[in-house]
C-alpha positions in Angstrom: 1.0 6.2 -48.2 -0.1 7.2 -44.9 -3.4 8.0 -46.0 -4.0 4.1 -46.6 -3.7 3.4 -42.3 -6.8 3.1 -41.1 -5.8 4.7 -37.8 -9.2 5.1 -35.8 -9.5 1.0 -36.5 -5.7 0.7 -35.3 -6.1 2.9 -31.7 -9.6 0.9 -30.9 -7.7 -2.6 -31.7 -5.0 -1.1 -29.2 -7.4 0.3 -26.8 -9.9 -2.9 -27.1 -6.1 -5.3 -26.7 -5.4 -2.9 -23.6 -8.9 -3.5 -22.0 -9.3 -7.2 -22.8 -5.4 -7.2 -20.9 -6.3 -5.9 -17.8 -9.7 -7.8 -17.8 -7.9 -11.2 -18.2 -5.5 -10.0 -15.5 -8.1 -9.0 -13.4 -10.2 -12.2 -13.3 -7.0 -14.6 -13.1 -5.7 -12.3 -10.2 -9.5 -12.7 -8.2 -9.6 -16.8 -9.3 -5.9 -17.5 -8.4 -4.7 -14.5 -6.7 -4.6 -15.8 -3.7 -2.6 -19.0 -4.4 0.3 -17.1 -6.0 0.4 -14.4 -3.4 0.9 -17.3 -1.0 3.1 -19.3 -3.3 5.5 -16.1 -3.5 5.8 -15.5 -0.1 6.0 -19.1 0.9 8.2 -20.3 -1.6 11.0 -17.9 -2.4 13.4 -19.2 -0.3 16.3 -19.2 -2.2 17.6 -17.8 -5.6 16.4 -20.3 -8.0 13.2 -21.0 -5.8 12.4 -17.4 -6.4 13.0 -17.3 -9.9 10.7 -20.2 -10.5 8.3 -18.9 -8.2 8.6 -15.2 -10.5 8.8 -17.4 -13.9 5.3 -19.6 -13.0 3.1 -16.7 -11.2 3.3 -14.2 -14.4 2.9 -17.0 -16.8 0.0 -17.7 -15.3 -1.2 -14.2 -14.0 -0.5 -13.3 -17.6 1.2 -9.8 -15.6 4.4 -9.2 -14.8 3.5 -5.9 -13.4 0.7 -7.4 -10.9 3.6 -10.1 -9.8 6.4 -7.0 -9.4 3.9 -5.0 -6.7 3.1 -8.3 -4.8 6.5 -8.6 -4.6 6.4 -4.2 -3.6 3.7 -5.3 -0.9 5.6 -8.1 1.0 9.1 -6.3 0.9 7.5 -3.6 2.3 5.6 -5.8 5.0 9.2 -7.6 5.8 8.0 -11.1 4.3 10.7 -11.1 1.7 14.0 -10.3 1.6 15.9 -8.1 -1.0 17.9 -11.0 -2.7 14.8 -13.2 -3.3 12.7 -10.1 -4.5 15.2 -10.0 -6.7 15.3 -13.5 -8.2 10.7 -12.8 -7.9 11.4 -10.2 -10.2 14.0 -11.6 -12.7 11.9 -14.8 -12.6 8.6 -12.4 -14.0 10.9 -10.9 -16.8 11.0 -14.7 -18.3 7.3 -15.3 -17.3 6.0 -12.6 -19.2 7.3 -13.8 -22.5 4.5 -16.8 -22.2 1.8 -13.7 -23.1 4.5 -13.4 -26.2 3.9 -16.8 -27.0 0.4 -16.9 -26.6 -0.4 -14.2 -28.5 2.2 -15.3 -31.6 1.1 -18.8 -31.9 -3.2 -17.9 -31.6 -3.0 -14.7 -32.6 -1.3 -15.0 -36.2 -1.8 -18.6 -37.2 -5.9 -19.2 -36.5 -8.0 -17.1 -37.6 -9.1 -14.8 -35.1 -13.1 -14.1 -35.9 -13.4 -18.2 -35.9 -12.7 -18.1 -31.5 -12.9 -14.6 -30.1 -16.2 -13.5 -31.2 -18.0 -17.1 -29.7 -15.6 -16.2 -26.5 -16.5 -13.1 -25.9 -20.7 -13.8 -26.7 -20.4 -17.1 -24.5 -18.7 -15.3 -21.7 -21.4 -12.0 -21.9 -24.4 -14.4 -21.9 -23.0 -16.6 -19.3 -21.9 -13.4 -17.0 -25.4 -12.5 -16.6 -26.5 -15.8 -15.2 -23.4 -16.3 -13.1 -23.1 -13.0 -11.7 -24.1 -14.2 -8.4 -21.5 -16.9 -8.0 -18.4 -15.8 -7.7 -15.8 -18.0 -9.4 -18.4 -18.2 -11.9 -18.4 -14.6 -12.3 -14.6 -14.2 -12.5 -14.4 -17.2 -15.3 -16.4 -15.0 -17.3 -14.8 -12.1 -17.2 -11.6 -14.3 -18.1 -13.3 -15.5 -21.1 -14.0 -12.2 -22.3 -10.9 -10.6 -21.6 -9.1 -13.3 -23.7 -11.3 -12.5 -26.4 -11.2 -9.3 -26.3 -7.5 -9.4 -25.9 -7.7 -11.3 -29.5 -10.0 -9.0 -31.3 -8.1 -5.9 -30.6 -4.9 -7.8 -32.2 -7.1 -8.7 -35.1 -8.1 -4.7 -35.3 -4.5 -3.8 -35.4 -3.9 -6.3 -38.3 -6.4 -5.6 -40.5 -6.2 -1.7 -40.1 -2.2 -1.9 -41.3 -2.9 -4.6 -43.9 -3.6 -1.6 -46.9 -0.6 -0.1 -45.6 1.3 -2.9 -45.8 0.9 -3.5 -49.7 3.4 -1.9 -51.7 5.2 -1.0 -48.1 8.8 -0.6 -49.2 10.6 -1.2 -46.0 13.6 1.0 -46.7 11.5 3.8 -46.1 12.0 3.5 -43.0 14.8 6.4 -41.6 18.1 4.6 -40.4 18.5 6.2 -37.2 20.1 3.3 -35.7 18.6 0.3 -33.2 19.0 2.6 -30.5 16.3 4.5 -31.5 13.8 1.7 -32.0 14.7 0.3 -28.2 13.7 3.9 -27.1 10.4 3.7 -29.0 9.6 0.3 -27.8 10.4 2.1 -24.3 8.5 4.8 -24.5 5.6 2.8 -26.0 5.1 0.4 -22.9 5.4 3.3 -20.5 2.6 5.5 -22.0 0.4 2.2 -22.6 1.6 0.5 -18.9 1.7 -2.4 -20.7 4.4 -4.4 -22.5 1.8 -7.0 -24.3 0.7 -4.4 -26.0 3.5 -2.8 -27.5 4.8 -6.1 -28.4 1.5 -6.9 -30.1 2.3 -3.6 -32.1 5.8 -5.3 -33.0 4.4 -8.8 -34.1 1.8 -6.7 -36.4 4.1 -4.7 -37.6 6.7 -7.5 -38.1 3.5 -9.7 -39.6 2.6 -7.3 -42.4 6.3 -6.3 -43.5 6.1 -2.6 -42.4 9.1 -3.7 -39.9 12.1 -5.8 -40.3 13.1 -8.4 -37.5 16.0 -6.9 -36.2 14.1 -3.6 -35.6 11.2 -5.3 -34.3 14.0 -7.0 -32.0 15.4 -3.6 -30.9 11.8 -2.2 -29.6 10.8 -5.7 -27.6 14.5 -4.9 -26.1 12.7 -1.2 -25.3 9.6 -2.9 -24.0 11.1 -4.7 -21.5 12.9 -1.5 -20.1 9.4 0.7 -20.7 7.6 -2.2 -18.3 9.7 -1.5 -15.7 7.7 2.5 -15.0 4.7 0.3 -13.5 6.8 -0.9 -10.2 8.7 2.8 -10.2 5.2 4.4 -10.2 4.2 2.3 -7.6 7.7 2.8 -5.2 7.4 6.5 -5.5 7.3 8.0 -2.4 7.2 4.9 -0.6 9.6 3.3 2.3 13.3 2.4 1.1 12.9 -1.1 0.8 9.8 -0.5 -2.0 12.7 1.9 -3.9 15.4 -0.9 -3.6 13.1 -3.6 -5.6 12.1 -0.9 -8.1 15.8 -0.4 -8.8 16.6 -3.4 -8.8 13.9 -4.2 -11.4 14.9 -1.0 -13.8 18.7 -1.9 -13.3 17.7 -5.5 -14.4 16.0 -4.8 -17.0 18.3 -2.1 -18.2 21.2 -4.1 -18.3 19.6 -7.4 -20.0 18.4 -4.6 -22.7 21.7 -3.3 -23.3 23.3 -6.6 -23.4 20.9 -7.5 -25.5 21.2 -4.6 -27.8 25.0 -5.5 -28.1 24.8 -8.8 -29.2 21.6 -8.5 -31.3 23.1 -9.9 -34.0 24.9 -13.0 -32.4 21.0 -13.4 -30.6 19.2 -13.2 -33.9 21.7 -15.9 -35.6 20.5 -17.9 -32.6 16.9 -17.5 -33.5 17.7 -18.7 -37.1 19.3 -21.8 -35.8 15.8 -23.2 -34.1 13.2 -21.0 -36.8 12.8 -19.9 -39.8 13.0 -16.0 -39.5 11.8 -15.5 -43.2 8.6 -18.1 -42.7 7.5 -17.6 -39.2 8.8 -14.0 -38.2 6.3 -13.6 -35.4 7.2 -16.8 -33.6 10.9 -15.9 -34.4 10.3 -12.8 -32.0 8.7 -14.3 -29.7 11.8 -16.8 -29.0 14.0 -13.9 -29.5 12.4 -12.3 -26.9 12.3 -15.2 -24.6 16.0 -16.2 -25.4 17.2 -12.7 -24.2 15.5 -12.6 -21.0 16.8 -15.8 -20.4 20.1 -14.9 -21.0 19.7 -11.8 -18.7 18.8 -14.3 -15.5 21.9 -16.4 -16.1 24.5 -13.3 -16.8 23.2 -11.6 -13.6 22.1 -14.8 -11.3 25.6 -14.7 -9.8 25.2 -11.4 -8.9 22.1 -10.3 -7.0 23.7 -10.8 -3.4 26.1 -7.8 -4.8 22.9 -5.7 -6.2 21.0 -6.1 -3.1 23.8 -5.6 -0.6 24.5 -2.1 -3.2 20.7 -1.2 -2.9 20.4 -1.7 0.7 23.6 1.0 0.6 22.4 3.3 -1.4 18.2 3.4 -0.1 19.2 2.4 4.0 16.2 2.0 6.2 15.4 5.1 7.6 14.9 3.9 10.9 14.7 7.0 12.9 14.3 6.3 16.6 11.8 8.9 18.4 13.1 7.7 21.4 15.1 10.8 23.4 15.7 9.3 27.5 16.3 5.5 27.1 18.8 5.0 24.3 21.2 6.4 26.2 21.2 5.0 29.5 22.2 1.8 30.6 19.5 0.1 32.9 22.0 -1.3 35.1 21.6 2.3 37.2 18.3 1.5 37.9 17.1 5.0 39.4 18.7 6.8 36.2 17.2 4.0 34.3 13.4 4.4 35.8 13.1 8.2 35.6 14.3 7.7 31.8 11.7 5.1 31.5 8.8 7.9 32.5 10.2 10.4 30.4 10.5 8.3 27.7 6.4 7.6 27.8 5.6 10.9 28.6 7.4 11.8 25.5 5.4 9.1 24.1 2.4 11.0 25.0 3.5 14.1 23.1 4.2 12.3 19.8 0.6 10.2 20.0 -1.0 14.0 20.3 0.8 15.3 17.2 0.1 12.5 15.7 -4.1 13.1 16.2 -4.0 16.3 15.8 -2.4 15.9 12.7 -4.6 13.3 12.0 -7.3 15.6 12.7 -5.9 18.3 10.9 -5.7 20.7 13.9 -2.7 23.0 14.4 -1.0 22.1 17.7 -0.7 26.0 18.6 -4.7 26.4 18.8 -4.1 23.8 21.6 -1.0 24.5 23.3 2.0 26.3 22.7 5.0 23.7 21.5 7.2 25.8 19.9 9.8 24.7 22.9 9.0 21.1 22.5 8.8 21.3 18.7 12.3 22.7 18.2 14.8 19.8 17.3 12.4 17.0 17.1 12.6 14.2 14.6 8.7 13.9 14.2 8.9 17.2 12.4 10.4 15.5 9.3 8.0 12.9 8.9 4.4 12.6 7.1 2.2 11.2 9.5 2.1 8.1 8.4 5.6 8.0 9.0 4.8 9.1 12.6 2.6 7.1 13.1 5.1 4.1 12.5 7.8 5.8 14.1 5.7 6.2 17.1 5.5 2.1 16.8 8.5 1.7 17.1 9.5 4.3 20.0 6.7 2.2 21.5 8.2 -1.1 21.4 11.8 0.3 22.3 10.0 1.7 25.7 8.5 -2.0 26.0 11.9 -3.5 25.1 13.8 -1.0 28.1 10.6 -2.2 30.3 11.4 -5.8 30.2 15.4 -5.3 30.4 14.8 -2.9 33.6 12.3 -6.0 35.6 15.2 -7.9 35.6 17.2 -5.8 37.5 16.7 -5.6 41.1 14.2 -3.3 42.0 11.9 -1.8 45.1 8.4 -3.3 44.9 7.2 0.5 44.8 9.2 1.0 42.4 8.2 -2.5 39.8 4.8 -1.3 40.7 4.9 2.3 39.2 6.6 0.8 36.4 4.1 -1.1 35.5 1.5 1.6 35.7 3.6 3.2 33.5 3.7 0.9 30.8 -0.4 0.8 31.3 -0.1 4.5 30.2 2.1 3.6 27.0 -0.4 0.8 26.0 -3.2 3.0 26.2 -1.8 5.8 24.2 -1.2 3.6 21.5 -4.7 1.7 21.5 -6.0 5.5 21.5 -4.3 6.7 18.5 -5.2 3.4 16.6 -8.4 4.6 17.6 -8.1 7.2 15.9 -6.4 6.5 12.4 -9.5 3.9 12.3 -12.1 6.1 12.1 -10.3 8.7 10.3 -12.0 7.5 7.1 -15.3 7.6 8.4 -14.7 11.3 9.6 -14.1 12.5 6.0 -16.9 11.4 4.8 -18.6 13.0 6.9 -16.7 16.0 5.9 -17.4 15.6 2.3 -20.9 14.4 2.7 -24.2 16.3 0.9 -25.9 15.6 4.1 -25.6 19.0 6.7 -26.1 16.8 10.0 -23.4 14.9 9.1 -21.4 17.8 8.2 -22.1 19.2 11.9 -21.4 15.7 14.0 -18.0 16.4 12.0 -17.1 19.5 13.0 -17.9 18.3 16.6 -15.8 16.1 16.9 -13.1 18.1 16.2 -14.2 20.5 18.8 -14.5 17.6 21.6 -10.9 16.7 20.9 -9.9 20.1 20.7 -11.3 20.7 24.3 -9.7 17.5 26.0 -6.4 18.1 24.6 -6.5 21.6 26.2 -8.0 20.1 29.5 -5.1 17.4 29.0 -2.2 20.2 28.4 -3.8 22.5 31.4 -3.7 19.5 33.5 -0.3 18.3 32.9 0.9 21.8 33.2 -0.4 22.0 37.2 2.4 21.7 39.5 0.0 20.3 41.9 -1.0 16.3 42.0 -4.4 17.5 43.4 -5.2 19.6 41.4 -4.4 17.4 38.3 -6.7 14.8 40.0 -9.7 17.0 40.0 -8.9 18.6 36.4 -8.3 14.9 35.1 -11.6 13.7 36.5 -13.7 16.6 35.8 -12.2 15.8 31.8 -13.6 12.2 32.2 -17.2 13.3 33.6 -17.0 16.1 30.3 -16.2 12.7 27.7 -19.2 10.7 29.0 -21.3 13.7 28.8 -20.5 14.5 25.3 -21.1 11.1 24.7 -24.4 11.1 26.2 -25.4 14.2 24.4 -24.2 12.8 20.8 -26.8 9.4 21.7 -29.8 12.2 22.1 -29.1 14.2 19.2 -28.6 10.9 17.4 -31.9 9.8 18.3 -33.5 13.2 18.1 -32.2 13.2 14.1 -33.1 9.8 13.3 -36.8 10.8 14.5 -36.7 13.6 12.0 -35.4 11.8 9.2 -32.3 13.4 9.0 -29.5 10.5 9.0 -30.2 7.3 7.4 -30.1 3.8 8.2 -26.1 3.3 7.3 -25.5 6.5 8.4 -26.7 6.0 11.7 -24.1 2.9 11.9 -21.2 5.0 10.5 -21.9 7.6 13.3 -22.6 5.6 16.3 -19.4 3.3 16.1 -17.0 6.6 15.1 -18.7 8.0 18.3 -17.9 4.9 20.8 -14.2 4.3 19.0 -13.6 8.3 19.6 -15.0 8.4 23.3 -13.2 5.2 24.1 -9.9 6.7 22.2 -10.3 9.7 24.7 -10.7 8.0 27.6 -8.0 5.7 26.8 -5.9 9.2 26.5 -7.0 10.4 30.1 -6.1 7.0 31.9 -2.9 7.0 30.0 -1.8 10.6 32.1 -3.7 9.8 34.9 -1.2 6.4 35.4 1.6 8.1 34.2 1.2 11.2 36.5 -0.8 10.7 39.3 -0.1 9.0 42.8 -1.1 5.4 43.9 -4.1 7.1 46.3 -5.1 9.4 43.4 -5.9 6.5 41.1 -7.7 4.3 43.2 -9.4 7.6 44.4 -10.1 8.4 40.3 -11.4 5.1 39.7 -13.4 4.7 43.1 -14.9 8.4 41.8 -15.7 6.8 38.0 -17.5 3.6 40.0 -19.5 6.0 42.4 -21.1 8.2 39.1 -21.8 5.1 37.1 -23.4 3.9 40.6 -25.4 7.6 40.8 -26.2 7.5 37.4 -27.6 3.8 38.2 -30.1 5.2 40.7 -31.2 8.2 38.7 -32.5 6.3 35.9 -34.4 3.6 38.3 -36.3 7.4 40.3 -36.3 9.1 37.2 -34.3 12.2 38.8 -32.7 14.9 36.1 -30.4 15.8 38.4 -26.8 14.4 37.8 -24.5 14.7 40.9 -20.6 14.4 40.6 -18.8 12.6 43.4 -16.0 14.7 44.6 -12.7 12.5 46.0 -9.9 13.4 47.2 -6.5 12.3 47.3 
């Protein structure tokens, strides 16, 4: 009897419903995306606020995944707490059943070729003329993908209709309904998408190949199976992503099991409001509402105990960098100030790990830190782990800062504090810096064009050099001679820099950059020589005397006063200013 399935008609109605899916999703997500993002992190205050909010977004969106990794995005951001994420996501598991709905009543009670085919032709003639206008755009892509998202159904139909005649239904093997929830699981994870599987199910159910209650058992599984979207997109990511993705596959896998268990008391339900012989398609879809239903009630009085459990079981791993201040009480103010500056010159150390990393640079071709490496937390983190952790060591030294100035203190003494905290600010302005332009340097990297290739490479080189000039400096035992090594570093930055305008120009007079390229590689240049600057003033107020700095500064104002003159005479020769401390 199989050879009556027409399969190749069956996978291109499930691969055309699939497409039309995501483009409907897509275009309702750019017309009203915005509106619901706001809506759920606005107005999910509360458990039943947050179930509406869950319930009205995917009936719309027509997505229950999209609305589960908004709800991933602003847990992660701290906008929403665990318990209303919760109610987000229990509220999507009844919004979703609207695509049920949809897709039962228009799907298998119109005929199909009498609106999808004008859909889809009005929305590809109309794309063409409103591709320009956005909204416009986006309306037509939604017209399609609603057409499309009908003519694959119709494909799936027609292609099991021969099949269906002369079906005898107890062909089918009796392994049980748990096997049929594990198919309907399986289903929606390979497919990422429960609308389709269900589809499946109503055709099936439709044409008699499948009775109700095993049609039933895999919408049960496809509710489970929907659930790999939000687990796929927590993987790897910070515990409070993990906690909703739990949260959602605990959900769902209880409801299903419920569900499973009193499948027969749900389906004498269904027969109480329709007509399971007469309108089997509609009966699953209110089956399949019903359950989900029932799942939010069982469970509503429960979520505070689920989220306090998940928050248990995935805490935030909060690791604190920090290695001087945590342990000593500001009230001892001398104790409290020398833990303050090796607390940001600690700082220091983590924000060059964290570009060289960045950089992908070994920190032994710079300087040895096999001593400073040993026993350190950043060793366990991927760097952009650091890079938060780093954050956060930041703000604890600016927290200690604030707690320390209102202590009494020696005007000397507010005063190097503050330069201190100059040096912390401009560490972390350098790495951001950095981590912005990171993009920008691989594709240079990866670029077809050799000049680019070369400006990469050189970067690497001119932060290779400063952070050895850096190191050697901040290994001197002498303040003077940290001065001059400090400002000779400065006088190499703004040379490089002056050397990467020429050979800019000299390559855009050959023709060897183009036009965006030559944007691309003049703002990674000014954002990496300001980065590097910003690294030098953060050592030279973190280790150098009052008289050195105004003498380092004084020496910067002098050359840029030099410089000044030798482009009004036109002399080549560049002279240094030498100052002492």
């Amino acid at each position: 009897m199989i050879e009556n399935l027409d399969f190749w008609k069956l996978l291109a109605g499930i691969g055309i419903f699939i497409f039309g899916m995501l483009l409907l999703e897509d275009a309702l997500k750019a017309l009203s995306g915005k509106t619901f993002k706001r809506m759920i992190a606005l107005y999910t205050k509360g458990r039943i606020r947050s179930i509406a909010s869950g319930t009205i977004a995917t009936a719309v969106l027509q997505s229950s995944s999209a609305v589960s990794l908004m709800v991933l995005a602003f847990v992660g951001a701290g906008i929403m707490n665990m318990v209303n994420a919760i109610g987000v996501i229990m509220g999507a598991n009844i919004g979703t059943t609207m695509t049920v709905w949809i897709v039962a009543t228009l799907g298998f009670k119109i005929k199909i070729s009498s609106f999808a085919l004008p859909i889809i032709g009005i929305g590809g003639i109309s794309i063409i003329f409103l591709q320009s206008i956005p909204r416009g755009f986006h309306a037509c892509r939604l017209l399609i993908g609603f057409g499309l998202l009908f003519l694959g159904l119709d494909y799936m139909k027609s292609s099991v209709e021969t099949l269906a005649i002369g079906f005898d239904i107890s062909q089918i093997p009796a392994y049980g309904l748990w096997f049929y929830v594990l198919v309907g699981i399986v289903l929606t994870a390979v497919m990422q998408a429960s609308a389709a599987s269900i589809a499946i199910v109503l055709t099936g159910i439709n044409s008699g190949m499948i009775d109700f209650n095993t049609g039933a058992a895999m919408v049960i599984g496809a509710n489970v199976g929907t659930t790999i979207t939000i687990l796929l997109g927590a993987l790897g990511g910070i515990p409070a992503k993990k906690r909703v993705a739990i949260s959602h596959l605990l959900f769902n896998m209880l409801t299903a099991i419920v569900a499973l268990l009193a499948i027969n008391t749900l389906v004498l339900i269904v027969r109480m409001f329709i007509d399971i012989e007469q309108s089997s398609v509609m009966a699953l879809a209110f089956f399949h509402t019903l359950f989900n239903v029932i799942g939010v009630i069982i469970f509503f009085p429960f979520i505070g105990r689920l989220s306090n459990a998940l928050i248990k079981l995935f805490p935030d791993r909060k690791t604190s960098l920090s290695m001087y201040i945590s342990n000593t009480p500001v009230e001892v103010t001398e104790a409290a100030a020398t833990a303050l500056k090796k607390e940001i010159n600690h700082l220091l150390d983590e924000c060059r790990i964290y570009v060289l990393r960045l950089f992908r640079i070994n920190e032994k071709r710079i300087f040895n830190m096999s001593s400073y490496i040993e026993g350190k937390e950043h060793r366990f983190f991927a760097n952009n782990e650091l890079y938060e952790a780093i954050k956060l060591l930041h703000a604890e030294i600016f927290a200690f800062y604030s707690t320390l100035q209102s202590q009494k203190l020696e005007e000397m003494a507010t005063k190097d504090q503050v330069r201190f905290i100059y040096a912390s600010r401009s560490m972390m302005n350098s790495i951001k810096n950095f981590k912005g332009i990171r993009h920008n340097l691989d594709e240079f990297e990866s670029s077809d064009n050799v000049y680019l290739n070369v400006q990469y490479k050189l970067f690497k080189t001119r932060l290779q050099e400063l952070y050895k000039s850096m190191y050697h400096a901040m290994e001197m035992g002498e303040l003077e001679e940290q001065y001059r090594t400090l400002l000779k570093a400065f006088v190499h930055i703004e040379e490089e820099d002056a050397r990467f305008i020429r050979e800019t120009m000299k390559a855009v007079s050959e023709k060897k950059i183009q036009d965006m390229q030559i944007a691309s590689l003049l703002l990674v240049n000014r954002l990496f020589t300001q980065a590097c600057k910003m690294q030098l003033h953060g050592i030279k107020d973190l280790f150098l005397s009052v008289e050195q700095i105004e003498n380092f500064d004084r020496a910067l104002d002098m050359k840029e006063i030099i410089e000044e003159e030798k482009a009004v005479s036109g002399d080549d020769e560049v002279i240094i200013p030498t100052v002492t401390g």
